[in-house]
VEXLO-204255 format. One record per atom (N, C-alpha, C): residue in one letter; y negated, z negated, x negated. Coordinates in steps of 0.1 Angstrom, whole numbers, plus 5000, padded with zeros to 4 digits. Each point is the difference from the previous one (the first is absolute). Example, Ala and Ser with C-alpha at 12.3 -4.5 7.8 and 13.67 -1.06 7.14 Angstrom:
BEGIN
a505749224868/a498850005009/a498850004991/s498950075004/s498950004991/s498949925008/
END
This chain:
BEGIN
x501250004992/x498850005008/x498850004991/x499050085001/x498949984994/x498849945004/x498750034991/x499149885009/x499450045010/x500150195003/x499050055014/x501249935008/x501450005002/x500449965010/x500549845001/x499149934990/x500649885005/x498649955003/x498850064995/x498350035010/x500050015014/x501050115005/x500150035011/x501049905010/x500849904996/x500749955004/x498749865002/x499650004991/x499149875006/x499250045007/x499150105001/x499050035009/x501050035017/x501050014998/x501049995018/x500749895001/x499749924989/x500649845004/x498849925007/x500249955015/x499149905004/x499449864993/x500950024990/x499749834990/x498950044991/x500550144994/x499550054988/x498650075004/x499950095013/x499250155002/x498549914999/x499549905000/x498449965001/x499950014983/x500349964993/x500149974983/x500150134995/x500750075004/x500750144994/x498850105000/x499749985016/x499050105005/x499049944993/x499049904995/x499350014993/x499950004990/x501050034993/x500750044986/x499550165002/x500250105010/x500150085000/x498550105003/x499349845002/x498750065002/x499250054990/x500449864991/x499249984988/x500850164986/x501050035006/x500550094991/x499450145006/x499450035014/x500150125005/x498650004999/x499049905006/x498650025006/x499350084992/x499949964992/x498750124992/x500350185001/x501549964995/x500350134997/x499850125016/x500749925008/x500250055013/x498250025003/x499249914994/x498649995014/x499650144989/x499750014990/x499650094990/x500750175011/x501150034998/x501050105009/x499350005011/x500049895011/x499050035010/x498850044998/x499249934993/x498650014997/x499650194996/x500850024995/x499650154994/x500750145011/x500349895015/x500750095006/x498649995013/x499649905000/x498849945010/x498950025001/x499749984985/x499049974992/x498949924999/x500149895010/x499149945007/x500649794997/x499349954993/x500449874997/x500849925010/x499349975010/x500049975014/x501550035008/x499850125000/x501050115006/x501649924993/x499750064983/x501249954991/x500449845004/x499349985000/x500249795005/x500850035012/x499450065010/x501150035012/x501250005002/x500150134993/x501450085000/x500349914992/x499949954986/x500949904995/x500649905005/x499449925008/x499949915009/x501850055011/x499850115006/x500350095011/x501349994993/x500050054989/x501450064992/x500849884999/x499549854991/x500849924996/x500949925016/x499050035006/x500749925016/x500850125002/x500250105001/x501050095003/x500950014995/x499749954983/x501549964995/x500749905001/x499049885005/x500749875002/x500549995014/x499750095007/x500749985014/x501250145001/x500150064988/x500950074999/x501150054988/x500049864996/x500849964984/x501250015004/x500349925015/x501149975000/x501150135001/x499250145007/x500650105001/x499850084988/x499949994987/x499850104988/x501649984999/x500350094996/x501750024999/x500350034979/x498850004997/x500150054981/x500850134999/x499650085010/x500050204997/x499150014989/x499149965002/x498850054989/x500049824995/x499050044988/x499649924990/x498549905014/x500349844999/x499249945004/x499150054997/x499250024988/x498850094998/x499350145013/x500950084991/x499950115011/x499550015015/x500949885006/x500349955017/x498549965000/x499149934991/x499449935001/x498650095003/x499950074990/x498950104998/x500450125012/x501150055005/x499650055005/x499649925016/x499849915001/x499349935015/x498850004995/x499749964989/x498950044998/x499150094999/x500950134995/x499250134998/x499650055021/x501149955010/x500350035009/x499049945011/x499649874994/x499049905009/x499250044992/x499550074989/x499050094994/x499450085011/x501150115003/x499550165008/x499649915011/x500749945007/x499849935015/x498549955000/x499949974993/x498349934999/x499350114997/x499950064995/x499350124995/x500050095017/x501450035005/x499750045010/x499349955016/x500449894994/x499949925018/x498149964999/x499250014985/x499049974996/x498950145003/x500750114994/x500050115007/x499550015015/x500650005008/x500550015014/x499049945008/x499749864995/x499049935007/x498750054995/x499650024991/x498950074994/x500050135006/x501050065007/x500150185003/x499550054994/x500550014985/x499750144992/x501350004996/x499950144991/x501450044996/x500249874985/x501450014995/x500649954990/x499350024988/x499750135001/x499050054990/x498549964997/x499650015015/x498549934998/x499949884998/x501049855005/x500449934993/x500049944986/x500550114993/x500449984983/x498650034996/x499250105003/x498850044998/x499249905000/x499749945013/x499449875001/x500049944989/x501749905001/x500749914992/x499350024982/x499850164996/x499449974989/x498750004994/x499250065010/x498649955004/x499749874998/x500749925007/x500049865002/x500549914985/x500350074994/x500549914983/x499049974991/x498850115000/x498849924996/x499249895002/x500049975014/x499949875004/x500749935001/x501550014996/x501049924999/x499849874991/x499549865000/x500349934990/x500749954991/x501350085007/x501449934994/x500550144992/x498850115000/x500350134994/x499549994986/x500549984988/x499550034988/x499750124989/x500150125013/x500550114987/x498650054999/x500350074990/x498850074987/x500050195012/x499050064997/x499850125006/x501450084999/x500650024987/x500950074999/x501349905011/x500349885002/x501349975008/x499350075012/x498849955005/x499550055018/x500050205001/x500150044991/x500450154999/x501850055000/x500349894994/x502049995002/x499949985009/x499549885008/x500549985017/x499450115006/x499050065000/x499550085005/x501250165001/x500249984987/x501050145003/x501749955003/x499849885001/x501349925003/x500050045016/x499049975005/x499949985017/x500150145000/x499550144997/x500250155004/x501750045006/x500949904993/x501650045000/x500449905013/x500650155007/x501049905011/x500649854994/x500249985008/x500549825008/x501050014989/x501350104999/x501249964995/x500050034984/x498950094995/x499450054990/x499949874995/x498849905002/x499249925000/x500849884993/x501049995007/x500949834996/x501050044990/x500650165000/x500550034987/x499150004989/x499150054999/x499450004987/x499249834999/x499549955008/x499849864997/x501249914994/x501149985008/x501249944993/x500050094989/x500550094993/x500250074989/x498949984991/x498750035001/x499149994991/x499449804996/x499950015014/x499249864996/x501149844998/x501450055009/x501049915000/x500850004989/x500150104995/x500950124991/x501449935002/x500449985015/x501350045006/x500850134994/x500949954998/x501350154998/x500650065011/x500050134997/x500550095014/x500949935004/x501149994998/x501349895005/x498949875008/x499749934996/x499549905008/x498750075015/x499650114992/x499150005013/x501050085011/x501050044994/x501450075011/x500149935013/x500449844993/x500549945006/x499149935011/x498849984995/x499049985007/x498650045011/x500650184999/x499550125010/x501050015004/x501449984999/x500750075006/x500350144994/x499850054993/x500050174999/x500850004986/x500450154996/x500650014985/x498649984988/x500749994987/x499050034993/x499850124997/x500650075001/x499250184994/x499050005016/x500049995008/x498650015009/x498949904998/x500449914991/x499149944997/x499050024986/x501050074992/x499350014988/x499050155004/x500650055010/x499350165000/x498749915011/x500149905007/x498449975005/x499649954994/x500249914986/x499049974994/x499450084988/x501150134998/x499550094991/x498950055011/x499850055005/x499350075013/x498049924999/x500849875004/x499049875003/x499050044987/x501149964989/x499249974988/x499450144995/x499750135002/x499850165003/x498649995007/x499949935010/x498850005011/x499649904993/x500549914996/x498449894998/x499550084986/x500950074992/x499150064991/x499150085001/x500450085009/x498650065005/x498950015005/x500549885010/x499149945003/x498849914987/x500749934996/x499249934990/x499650094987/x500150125001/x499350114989/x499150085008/x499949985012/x499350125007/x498250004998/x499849914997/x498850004999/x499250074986/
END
């Protein structure tokens, strides 16, 4: 037995799962709010969905069956309570998903919790140009520097579709960020 699965056995033991799970906090939070954060973009927003995500896992520990790597399971509720906010955020605002992200990076210069220099607000800038599914591959890949195998497991999808969208991704943000 190793330690993801004897991790996983305490976080579905009733004696163990309060201790475990905040074992699990302290190992996942940053990394996870960071992953949201660059999927949001929005401080506020990312506190949310992080918030959203760890209750989703803790009221659904008991059903992870260890198909995928704890990790993986993890990120992807988060990448997933990611879109959901983005869209349901969307919706009530009634504009498209697009105008949205548009907004969302307008809004990073007033961001407090935003510390980038002109050149990062020109990456998000051509970060937000690339579809939704564009978007979270090349972030996990560039900024997570996740391996295709792990982001497999975590979109769901093969890696040769993944490497050919973040070859793609990483194609547009260059031109974009040369075009000037």
């Amino acid at each position: 037995m190793n330690n993801e699965t004897e991790f996983i056995i305490r976080l579905q033991d009733p004696e163990s799962k309060e201790v475990a799970f905040r074992e699990l906090l302290q190992l996942y939070k940053e990394r996870l709010y960071w992953h949201i954060r660059k999927i949001v973009l929005n401080h506020e927003d990312a506190d949310d969905v992080l918030q959203n995500t760890f209750i989703k896992v803790y009221r659904s520990i008991d059903k992870f069956k260890g198909d995928s790597k704890l990790f993986s399971w993890i990120y992807r509720i988060a990448t997933n309570e990611s879109i959901t906010h983005l869209n349901k955020s969307a919706k009530r605002l009634q504009i498209t998903n697009e105008e949205h992200q548009t907004k969302a990076i307008n809004n990073l210069t007033a961001d407090v919790y935003f510390e980038g220099e002109v050149i990062q607000l020109k990456l998000q800038q051509a970060i937000a140009t690339l579809p939704n599914k564009q978007q979270i591959v090349f972030n996990m890949r560039y900024f997570d520097d996740l391996k295709y195998k792990d982001m497999a497991e975590i979109l769901e999808t093969s890696e040769g579709a993944l490497k050919s969208s973040y070859h793609i991704a990483a194609k547009k943000i260059e031109a974009f960020l040369t075009s000037d």
